[in-house]
gemmi code that builds the backbone of each chain (N, CA, C; Angstrom):
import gemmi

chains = {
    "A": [
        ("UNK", (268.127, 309.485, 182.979), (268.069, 310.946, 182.777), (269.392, 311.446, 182.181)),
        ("UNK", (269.084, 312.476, 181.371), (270.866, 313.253, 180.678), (271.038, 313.283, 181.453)),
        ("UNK", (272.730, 313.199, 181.535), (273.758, 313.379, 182.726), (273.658, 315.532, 182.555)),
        ("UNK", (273.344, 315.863, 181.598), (273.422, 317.586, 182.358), (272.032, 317.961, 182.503)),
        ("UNK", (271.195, 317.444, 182.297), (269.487, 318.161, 182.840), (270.133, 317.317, 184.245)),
        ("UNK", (270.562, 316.443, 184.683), (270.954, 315.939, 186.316), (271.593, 317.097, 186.760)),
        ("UNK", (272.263, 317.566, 186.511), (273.732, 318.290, 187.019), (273.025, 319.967, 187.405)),
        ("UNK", (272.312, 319.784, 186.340), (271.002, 321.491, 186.532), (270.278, 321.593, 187.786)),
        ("UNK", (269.691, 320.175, 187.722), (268.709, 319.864, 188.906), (269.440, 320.011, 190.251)),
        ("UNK", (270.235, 319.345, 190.024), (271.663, 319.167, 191.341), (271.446, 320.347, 192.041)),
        ("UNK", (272.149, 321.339, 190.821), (272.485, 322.628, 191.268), (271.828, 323.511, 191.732)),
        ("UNK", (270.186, 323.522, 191.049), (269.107, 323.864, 191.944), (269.159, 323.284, 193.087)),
        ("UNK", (269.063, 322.096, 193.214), (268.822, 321.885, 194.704), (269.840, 322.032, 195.955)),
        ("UNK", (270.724, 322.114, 195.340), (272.343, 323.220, 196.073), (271.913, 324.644, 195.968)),
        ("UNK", (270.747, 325.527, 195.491), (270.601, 326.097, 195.677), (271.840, 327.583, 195.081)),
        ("UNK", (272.597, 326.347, 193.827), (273.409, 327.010, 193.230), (272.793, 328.410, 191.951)),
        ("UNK", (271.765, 327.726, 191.797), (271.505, 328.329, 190.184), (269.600, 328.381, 190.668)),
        ("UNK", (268.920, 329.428, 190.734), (267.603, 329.775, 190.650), (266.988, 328.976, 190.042)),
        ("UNK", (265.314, 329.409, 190.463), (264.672, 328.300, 189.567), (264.195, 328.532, 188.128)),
        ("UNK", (264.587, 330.089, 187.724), (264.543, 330.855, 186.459), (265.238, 330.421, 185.382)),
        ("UNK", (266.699, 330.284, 186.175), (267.945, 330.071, 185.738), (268.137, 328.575, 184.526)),
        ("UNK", (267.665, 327.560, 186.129), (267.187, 326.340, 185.762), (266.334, 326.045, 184.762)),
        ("UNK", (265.035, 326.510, 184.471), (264.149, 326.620, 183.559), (264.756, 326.660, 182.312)),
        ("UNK", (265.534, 328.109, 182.125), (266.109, 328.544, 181.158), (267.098, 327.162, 180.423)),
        ("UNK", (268.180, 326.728, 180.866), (269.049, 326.071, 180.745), (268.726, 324.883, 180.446)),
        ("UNK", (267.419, 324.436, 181.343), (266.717, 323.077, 180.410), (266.294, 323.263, 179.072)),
        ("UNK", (265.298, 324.127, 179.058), (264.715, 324.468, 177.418), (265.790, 324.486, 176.575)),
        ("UNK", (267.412, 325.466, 176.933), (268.264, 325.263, 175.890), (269.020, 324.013, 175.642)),
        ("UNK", (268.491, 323.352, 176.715), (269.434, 321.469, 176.301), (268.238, 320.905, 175.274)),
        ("UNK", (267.131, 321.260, 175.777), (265.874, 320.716, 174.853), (266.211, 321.397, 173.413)),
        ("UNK", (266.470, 322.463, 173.549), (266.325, 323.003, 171.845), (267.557, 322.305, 171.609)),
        ("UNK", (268.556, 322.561, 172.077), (269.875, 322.204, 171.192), (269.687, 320.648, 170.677)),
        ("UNK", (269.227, 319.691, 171.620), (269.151, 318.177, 171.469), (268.301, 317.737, 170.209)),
        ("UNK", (266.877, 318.646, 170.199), (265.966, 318.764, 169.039), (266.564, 318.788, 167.905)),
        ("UNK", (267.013, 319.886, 167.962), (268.318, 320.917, 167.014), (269.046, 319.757, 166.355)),
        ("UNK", (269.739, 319.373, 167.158), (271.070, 318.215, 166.797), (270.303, 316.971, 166.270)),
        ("UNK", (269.468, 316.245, 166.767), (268.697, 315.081, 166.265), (267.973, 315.445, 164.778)),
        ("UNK", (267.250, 316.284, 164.291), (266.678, 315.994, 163.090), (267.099, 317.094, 162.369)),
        ("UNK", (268.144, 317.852, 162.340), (268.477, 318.827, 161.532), (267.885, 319.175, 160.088)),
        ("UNK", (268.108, 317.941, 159.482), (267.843, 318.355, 157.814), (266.187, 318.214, 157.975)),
        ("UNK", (265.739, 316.986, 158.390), (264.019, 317.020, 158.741), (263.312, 317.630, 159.364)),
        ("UNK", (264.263, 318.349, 160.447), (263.384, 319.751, 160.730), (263.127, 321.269, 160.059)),
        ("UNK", (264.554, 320.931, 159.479), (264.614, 322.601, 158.984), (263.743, 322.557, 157.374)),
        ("UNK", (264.352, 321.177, 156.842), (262.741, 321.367, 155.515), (261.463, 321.153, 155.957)),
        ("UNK", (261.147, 320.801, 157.777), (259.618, 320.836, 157.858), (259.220, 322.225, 158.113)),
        ("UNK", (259.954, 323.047, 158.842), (260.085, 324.239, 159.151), (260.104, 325.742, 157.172)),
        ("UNK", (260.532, 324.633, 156.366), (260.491, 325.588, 155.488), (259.420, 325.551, 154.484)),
        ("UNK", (258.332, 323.915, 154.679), (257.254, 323.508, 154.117), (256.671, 324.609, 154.887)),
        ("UNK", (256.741, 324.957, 156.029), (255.436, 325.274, 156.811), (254.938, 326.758, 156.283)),
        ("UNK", (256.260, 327.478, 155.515), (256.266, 328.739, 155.075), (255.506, 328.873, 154.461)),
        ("UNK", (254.426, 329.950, 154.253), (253.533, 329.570, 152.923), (253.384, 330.801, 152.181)),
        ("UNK", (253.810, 331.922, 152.416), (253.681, 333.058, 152.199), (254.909, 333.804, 151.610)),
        ("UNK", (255.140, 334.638, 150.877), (256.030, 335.622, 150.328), (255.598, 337.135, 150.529)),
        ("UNK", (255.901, 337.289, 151.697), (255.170, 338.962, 151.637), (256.343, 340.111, 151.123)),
        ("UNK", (255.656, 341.138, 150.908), (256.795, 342.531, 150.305), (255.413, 343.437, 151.054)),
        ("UNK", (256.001, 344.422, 151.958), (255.379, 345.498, 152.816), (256.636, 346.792, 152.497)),
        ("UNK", (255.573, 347.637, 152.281), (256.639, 349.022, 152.014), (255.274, 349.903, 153.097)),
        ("UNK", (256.031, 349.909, 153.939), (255.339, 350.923, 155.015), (256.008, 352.553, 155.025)),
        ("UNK", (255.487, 353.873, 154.569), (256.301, 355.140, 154.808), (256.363, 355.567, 155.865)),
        ("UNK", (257.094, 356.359, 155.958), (257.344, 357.233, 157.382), (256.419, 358.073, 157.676)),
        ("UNK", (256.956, 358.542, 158.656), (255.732, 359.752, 159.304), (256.003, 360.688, 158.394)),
        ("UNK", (257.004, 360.531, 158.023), (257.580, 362.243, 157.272), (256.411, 362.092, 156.365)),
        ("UNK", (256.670, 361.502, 155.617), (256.397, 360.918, 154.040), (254.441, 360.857, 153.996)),
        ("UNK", (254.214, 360.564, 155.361), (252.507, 360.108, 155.397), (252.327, 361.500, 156.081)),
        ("UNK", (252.963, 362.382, 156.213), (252.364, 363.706, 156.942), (252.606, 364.978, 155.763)),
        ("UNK", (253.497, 364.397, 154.792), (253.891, 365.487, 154.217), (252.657, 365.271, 152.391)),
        ("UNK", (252.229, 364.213, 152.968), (251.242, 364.131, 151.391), (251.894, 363.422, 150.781)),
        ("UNK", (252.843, 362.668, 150.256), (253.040, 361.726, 149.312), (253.911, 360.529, 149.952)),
        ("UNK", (252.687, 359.446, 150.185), (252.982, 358.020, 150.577), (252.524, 356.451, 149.737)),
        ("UNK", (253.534, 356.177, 149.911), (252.950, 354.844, 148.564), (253.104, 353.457, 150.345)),
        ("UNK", (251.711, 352.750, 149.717), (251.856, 351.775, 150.801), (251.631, 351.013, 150.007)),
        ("UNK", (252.159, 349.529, 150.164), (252.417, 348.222, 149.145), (252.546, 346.782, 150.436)),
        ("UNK", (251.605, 345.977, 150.531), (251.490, 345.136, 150.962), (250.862, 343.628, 149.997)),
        ("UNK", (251.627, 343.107, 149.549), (251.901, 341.587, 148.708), (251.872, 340.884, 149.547)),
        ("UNK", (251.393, 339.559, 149.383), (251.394, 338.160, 149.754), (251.243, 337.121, 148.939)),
        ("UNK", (252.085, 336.640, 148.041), (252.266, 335.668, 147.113), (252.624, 334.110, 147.910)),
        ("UNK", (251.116, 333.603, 147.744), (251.618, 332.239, 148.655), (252.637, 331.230, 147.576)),
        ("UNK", (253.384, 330.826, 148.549), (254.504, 330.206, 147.721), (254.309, 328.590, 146.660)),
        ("UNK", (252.791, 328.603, 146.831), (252.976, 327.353, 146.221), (252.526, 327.870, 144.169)),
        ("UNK", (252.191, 329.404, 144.420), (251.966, 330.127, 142.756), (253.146, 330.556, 142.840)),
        ("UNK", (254.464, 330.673, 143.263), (255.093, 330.640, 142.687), (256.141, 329.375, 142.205)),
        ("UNK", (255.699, 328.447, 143.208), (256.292, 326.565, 142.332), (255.255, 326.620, 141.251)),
        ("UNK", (253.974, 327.099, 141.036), (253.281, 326.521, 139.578), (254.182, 327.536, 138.902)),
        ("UNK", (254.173, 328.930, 139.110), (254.525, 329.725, 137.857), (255.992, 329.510, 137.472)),
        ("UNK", (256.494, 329.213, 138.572), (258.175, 328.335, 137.956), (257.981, 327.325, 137.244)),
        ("UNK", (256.886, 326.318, 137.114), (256.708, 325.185, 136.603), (256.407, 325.779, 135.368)),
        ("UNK", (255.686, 326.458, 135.132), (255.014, 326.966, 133.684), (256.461, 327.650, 132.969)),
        ("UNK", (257.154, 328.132, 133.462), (258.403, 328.470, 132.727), (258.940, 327.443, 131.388)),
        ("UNK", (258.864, 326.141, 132.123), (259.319, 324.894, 131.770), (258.349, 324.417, 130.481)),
        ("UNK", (257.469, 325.067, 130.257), (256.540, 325.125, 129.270), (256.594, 326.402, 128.058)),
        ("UNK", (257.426, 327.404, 128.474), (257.705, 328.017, 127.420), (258.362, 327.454, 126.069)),
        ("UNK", (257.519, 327.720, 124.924), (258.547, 327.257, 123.804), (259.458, 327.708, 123.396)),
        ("UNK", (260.968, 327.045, 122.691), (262.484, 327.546, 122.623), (262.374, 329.054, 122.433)),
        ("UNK", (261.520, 329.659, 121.467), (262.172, 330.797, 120.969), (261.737, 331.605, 121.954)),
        ("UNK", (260.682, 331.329, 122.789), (260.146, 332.225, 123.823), (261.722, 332.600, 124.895)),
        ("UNK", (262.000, 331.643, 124.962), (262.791, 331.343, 126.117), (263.788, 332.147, 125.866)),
        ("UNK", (264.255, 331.766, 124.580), (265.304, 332.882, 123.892), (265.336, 334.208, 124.101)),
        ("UNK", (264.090, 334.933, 123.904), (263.624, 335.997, 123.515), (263.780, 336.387, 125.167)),
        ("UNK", (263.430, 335.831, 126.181), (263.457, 336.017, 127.428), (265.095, 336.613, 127.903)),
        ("UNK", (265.848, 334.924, 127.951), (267.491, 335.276, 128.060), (267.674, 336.483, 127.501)),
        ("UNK", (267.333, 336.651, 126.123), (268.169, 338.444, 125.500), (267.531, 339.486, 126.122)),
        ("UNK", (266.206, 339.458, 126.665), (265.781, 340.429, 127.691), (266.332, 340.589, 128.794)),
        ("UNK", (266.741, 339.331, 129.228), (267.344, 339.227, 130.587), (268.786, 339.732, 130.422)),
        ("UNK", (269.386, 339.931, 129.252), (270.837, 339.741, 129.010), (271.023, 341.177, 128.771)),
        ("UNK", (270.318, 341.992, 128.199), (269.883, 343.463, 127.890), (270.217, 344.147, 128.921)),
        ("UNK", (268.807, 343.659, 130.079), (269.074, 344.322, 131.842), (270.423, 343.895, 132.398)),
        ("UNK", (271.157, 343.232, 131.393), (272.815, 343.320, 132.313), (272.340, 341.514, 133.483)),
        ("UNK", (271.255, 340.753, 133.003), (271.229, 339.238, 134.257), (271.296, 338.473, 133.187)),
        ("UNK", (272.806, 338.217, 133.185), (273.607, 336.844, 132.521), (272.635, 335.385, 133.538)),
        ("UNK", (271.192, 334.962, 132.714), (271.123, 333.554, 133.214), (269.989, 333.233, 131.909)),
        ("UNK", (270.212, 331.941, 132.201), (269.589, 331.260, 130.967), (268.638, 330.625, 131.526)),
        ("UNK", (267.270, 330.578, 130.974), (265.997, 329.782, 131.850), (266.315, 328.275, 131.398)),
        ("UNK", (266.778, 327.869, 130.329), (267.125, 326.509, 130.166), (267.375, 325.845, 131.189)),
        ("UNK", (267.965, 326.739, 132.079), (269.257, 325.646, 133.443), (268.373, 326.138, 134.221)),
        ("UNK", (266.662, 326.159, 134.345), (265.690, 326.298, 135.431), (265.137, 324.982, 135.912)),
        ("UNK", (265.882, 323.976, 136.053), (265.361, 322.739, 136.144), (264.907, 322.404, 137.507)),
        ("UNK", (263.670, 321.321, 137.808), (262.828, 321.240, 138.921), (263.491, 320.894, 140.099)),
        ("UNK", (264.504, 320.587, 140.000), (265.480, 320.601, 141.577), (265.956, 321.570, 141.843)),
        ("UNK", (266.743, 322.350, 140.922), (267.090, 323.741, 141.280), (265.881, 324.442, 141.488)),
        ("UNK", (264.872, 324.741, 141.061), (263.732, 325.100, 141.784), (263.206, 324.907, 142.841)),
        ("UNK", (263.656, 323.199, 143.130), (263.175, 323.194, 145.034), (263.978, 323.579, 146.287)),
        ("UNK", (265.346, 323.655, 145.187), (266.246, 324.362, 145.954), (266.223, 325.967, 146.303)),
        ("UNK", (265.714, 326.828, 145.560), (265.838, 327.605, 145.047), (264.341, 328.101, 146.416)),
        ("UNK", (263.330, 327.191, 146.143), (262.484, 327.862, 146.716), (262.679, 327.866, 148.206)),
        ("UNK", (263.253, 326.539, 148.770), (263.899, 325.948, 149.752), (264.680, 327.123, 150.914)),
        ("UNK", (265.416, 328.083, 149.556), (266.182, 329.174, 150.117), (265.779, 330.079, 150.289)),
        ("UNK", (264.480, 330.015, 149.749), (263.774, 331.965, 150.030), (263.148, 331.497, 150.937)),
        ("UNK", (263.074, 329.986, 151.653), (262.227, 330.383, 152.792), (263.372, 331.186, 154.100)),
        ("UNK", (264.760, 331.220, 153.556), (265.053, 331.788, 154.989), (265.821, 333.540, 154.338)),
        ("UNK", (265.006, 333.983, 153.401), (265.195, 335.094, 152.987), (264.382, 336.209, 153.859)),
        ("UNK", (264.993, 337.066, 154.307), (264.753, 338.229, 154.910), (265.315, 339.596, 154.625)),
        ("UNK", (264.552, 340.597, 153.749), (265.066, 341.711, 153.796), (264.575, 343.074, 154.194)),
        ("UNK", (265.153, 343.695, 155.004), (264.735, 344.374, 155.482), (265.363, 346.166, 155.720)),
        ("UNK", (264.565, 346.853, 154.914), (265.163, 347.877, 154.812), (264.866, 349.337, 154.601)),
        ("UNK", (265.404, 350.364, 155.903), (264.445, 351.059, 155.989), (265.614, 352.449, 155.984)),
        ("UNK", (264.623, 353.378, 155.209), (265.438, 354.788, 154.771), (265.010, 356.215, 155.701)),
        ("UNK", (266.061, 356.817, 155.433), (266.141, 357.720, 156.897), (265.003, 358.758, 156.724)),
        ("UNK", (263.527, 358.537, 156.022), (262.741, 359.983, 156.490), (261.710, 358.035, 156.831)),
        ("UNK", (262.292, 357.225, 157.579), (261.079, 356.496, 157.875), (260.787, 355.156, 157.467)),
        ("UNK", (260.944, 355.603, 155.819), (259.960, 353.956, 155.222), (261.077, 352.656, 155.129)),
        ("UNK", (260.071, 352.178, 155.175), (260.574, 350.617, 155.461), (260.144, 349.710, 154.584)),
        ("UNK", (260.913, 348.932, 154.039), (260.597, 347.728, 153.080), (261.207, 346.382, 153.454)),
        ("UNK", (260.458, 346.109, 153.640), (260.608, 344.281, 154.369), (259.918, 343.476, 152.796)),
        ("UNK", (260.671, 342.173, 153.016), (260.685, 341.221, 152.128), (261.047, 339.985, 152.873)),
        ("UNK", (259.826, 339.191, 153.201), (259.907, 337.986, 153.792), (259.258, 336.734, 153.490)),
        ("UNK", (259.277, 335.745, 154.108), (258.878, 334.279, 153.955), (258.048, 334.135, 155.148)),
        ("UNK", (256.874, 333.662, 155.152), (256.025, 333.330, 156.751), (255.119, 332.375, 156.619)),
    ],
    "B": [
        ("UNK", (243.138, 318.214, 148.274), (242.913, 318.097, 147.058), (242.928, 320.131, 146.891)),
        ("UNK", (243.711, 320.396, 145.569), (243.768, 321.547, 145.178), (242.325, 322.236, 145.097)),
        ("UNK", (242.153, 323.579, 145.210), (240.792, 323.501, 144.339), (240.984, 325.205, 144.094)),
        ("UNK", (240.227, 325.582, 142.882), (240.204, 327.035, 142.442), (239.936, 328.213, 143.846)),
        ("UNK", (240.424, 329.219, 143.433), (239.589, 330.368, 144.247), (238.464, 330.525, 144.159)),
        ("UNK", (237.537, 330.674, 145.375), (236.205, 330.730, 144.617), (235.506, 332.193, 144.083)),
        ("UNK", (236.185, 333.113, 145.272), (236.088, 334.289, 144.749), (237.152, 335.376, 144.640)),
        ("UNK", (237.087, 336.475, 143.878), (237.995, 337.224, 143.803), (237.653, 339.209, 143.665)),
        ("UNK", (238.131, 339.516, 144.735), (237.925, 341.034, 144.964), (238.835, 341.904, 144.372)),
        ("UNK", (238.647, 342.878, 143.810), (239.513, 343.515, 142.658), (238.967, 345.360, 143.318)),
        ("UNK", (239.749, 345.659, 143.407), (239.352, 347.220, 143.720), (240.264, 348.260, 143.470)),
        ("UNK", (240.011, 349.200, 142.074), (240.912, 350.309, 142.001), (240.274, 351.467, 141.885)),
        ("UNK", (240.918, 352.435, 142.452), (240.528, 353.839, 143.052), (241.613, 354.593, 142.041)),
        ("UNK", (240.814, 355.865, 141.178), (241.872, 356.521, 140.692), (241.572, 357.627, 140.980)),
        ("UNK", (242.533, 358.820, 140.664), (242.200, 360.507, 141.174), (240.538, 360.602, 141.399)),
        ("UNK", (239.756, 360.194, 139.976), (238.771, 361.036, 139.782), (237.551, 359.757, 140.564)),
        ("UNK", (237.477, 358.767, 140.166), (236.667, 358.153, 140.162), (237.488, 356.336, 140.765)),
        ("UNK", (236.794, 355.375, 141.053), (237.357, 354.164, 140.925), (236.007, 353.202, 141.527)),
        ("UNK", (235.937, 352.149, 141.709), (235.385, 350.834, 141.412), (235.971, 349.629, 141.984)),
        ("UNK", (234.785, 348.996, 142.703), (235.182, 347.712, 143.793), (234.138, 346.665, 143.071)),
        ("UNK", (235.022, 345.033, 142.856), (233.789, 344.342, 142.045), (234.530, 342.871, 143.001)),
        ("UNK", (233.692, 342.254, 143.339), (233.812, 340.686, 143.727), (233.055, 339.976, 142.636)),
        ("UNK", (234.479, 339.067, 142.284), (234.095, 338.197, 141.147), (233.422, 337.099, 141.840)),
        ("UNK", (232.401, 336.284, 141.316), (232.307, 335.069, 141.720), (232.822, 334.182, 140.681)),
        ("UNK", (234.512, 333.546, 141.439), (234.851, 332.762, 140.164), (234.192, 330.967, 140.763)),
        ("UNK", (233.401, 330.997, 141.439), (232.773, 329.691, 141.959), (231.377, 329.565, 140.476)),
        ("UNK", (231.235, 330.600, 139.991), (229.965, 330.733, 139.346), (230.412, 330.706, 137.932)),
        ("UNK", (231.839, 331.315, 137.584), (232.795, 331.358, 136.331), (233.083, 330.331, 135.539)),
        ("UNK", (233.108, 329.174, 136.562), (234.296, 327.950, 136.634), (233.135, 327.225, 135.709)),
        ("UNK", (231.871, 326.478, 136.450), (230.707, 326.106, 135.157), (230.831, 326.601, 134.064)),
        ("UNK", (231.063, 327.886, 133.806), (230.729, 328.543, 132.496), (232.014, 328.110, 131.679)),
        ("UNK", (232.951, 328.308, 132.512), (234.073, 327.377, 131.605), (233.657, 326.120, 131.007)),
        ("UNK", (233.578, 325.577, 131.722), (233.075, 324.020, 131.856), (232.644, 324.186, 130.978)),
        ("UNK", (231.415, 324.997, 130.281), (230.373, 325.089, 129.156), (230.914, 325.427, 128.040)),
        ("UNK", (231.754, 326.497, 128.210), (232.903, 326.532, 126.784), (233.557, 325.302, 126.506)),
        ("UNK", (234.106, 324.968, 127.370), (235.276, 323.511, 126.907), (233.768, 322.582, 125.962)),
        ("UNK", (232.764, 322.120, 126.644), (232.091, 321.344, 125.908), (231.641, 321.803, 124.569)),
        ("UNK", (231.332, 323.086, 124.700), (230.794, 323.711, 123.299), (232.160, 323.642, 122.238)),
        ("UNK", (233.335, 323.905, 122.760), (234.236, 323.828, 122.344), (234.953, 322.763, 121.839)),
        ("UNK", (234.282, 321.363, 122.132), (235.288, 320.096, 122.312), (235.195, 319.644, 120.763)),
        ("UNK", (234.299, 319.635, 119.563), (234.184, 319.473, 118.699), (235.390, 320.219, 117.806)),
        ("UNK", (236.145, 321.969, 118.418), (236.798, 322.221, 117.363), (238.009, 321.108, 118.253)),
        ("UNK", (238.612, 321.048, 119.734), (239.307, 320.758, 119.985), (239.518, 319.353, 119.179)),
        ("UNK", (238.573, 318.582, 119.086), (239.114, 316.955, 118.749), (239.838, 317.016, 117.589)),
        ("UNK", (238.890, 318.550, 116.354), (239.633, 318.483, 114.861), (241.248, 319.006, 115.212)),
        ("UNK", (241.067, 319.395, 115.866), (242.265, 320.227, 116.124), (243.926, 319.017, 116.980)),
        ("UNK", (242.920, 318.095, 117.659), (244.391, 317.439, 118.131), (244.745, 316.663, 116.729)),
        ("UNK", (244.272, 315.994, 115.973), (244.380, 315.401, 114.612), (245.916, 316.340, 113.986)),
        ("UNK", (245.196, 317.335, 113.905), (246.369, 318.704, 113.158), (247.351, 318.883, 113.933)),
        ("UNK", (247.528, 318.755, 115.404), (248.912, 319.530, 115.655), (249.394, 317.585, 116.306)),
        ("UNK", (248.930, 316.817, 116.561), (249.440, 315.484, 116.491), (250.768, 315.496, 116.300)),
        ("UNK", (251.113, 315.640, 114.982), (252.371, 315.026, 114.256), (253.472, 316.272, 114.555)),
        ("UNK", (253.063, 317.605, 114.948), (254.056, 318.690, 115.424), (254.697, 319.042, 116.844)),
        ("UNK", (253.657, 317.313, 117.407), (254.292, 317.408, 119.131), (253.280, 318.310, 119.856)),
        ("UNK", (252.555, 319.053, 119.558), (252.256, 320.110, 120.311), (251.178, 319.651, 121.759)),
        ("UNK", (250.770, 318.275, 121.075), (249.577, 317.624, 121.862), (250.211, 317.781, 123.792)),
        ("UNK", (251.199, 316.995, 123.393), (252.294, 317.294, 125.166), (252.017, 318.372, 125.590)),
        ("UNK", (252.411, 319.389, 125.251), (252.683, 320.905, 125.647), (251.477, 321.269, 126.027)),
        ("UNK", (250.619, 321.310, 124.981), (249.180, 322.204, 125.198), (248.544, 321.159, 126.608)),
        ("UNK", (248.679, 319.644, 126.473), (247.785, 319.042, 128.107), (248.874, 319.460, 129.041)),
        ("UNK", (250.449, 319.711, 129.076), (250.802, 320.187, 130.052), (250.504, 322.094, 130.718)),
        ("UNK", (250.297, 322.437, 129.286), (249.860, 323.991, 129.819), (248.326, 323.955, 130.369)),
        ("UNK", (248.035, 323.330, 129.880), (246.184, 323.379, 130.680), (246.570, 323.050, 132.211)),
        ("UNK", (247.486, 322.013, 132.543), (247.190, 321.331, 133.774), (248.163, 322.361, 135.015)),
        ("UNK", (249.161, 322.991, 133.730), (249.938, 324.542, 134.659), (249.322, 325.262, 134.900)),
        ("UNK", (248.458, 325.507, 133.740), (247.411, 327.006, 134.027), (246.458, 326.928, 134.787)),
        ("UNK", (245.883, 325.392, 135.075), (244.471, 324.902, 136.489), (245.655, 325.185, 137.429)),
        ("UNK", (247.072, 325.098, 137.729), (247.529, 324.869, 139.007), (247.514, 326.039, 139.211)),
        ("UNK", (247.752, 327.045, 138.087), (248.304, 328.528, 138.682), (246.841, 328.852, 139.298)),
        ("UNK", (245.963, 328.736, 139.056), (244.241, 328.944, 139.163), (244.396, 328.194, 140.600)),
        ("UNK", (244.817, 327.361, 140.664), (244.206, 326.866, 141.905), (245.443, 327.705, 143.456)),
        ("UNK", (246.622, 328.060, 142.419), (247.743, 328.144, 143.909), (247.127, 329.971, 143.730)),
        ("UNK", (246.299, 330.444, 143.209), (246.011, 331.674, 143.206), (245.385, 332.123, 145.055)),
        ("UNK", (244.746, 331.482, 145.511), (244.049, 331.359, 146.922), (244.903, 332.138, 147.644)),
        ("UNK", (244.100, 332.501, 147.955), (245.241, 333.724, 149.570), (246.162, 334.147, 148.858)),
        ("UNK", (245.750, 334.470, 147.363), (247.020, 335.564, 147.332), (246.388, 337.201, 147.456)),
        ("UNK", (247.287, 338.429, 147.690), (246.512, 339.449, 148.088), (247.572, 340.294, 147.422)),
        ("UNK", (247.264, 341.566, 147.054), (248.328, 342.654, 146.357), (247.035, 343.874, 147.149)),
        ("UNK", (247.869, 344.652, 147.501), (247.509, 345.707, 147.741), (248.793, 347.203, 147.673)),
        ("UNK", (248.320, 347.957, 146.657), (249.538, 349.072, 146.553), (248.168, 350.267, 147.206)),
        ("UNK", (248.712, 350.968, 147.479), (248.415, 352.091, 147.754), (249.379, 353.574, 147.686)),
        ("UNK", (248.487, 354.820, 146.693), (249.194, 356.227, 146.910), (248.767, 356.753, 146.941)),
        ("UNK", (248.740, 358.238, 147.297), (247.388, 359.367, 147.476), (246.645, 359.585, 146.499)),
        ("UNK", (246.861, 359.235, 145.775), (245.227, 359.300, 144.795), (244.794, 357.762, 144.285)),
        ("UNK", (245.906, 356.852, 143.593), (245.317, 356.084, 143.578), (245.325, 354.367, 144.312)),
        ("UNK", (244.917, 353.658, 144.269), (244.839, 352.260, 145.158), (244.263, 351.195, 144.115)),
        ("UNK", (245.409, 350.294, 144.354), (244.852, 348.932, 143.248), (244.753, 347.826, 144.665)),
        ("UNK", (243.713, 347.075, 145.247), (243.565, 345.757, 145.804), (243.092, 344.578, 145.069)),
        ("UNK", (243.873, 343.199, 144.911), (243.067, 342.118, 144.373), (243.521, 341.274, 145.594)),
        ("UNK", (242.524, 340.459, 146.098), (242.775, 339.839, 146.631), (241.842, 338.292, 146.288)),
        ("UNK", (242.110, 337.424, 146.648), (241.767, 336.010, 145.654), (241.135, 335.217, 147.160)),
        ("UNK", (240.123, 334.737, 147.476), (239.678, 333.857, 148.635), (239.303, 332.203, 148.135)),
    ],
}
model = gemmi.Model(1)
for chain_id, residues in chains.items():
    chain = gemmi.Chain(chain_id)
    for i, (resn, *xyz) in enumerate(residues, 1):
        res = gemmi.Residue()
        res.name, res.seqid = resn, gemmi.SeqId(i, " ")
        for name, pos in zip(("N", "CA", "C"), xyz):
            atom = gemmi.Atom()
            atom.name, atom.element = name, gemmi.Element(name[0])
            atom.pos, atom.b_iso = gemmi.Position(*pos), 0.0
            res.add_atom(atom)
        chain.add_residue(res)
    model.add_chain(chain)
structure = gemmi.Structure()
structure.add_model(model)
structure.setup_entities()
């Protein structure tokens, strides 16, 4: 047995530490040990499991009482957006071009050239732990998440 | 194994008037099927011609992007809503 799930038990039975207490303190040796043993293989199984891209714009009371409310609920499962990143990679040069100077116009210095399929799994890798969340003072709220 | 949406619900509402239609793209997908064959006679003259300009790569890799985007379409859902009008598509 771990020498500290022993030392927990102990202490329960010294009647040091509840049996709430105890409970508690095991599960966090369990998570942390989990935690520590497969780090990188858990956290990319944990980010496969994501499958969703939602965007929710919920208004306020103000806003839904006063007559003008916009409600917006998206769910882009994430595997159309690995094809539609893939299809990028299929644009021909001048397209691509024509893109960058659009992109370069709106003031976003990036070039789709350097969109290559690892930086893409990276890329997607990272929006699974993207969360935004943000809400304005007569109410509405706009969340942007991964699930 | 991937496979298309089979159906797809589309519904927009505007001030005056608006309209709810479920596609059956399970019923679509044959009819494709029936174009490509009716079609395969210009396609064959046609790989001959772009052959030597490379294009042959590109065009079987865009078909096999454009079935994926078709197929990763599933459970996707958009719904906006504002007081007069409402766009829903949602893909099953």
């Amino acid at each position: 047995m771990d020498e500290n799930k022993k030392r927990i038990l102990e202490m329960l039975a010294q009647n040091k530490i509840s049996t709430d207490e105890a409970y508690r303190l095991l599960s966090a040796l369990e998570s942390e040990g989990s935690a520590a043993e497969g780090t990188p293989k858990a956290g990319t199984a944990a980010r496969m499991k994501s499958k969703y891209l939602r965007v929710c714009v919920v208004p306020g009371h103000e806003r839904e009482h006063g007559g003008k409310c916009e409600r917006v609920n998206i769910r882009v499962p994430m595997t159309l957006i690995r094809a539609g990143m893939k299809f990028t990679s299929l644009l021909p040069p001048e397209a691509r071009d024509k893109v960058n100077g659009a992109l370069r116009e709106k003031g976003i210095d990036f070039d789709m050239r350097n969109l290559k399929p690892e930086a893409m799994d990276q890329l997607l890798e990272a929006l699974s732990d993207l969360e935004v969340d943000v809400a304005s003072s007569d109410g509405e709220t706009v969340k942007v998440f991964v699930e | 194994m991937k496979r298309p949406p089979m159906l797809m619900h589309v519904k927009i509402r505007g001030e005056r008037r608006g309209f709810g239609l479920w596609l059956p793209l399970f019923l679509l997908l044959p009819l494709a099927l029936a174009a490509f064959i009716i079609l395969s006679p210009l396609i064959l003259i046609a790989i001959p011609v772009f052959w030597p300009k490379g294009w042959r790569k590109r065009a079987l890799h865009i078909f096999g992007a454009a079935f994926e985007i078709l197929c990763s379409m599933r459970d996707l859902k958009v719904d906006v809503q504002s007081d007069h009008h409402c766009i829903y598509i949602s893909a099953v």
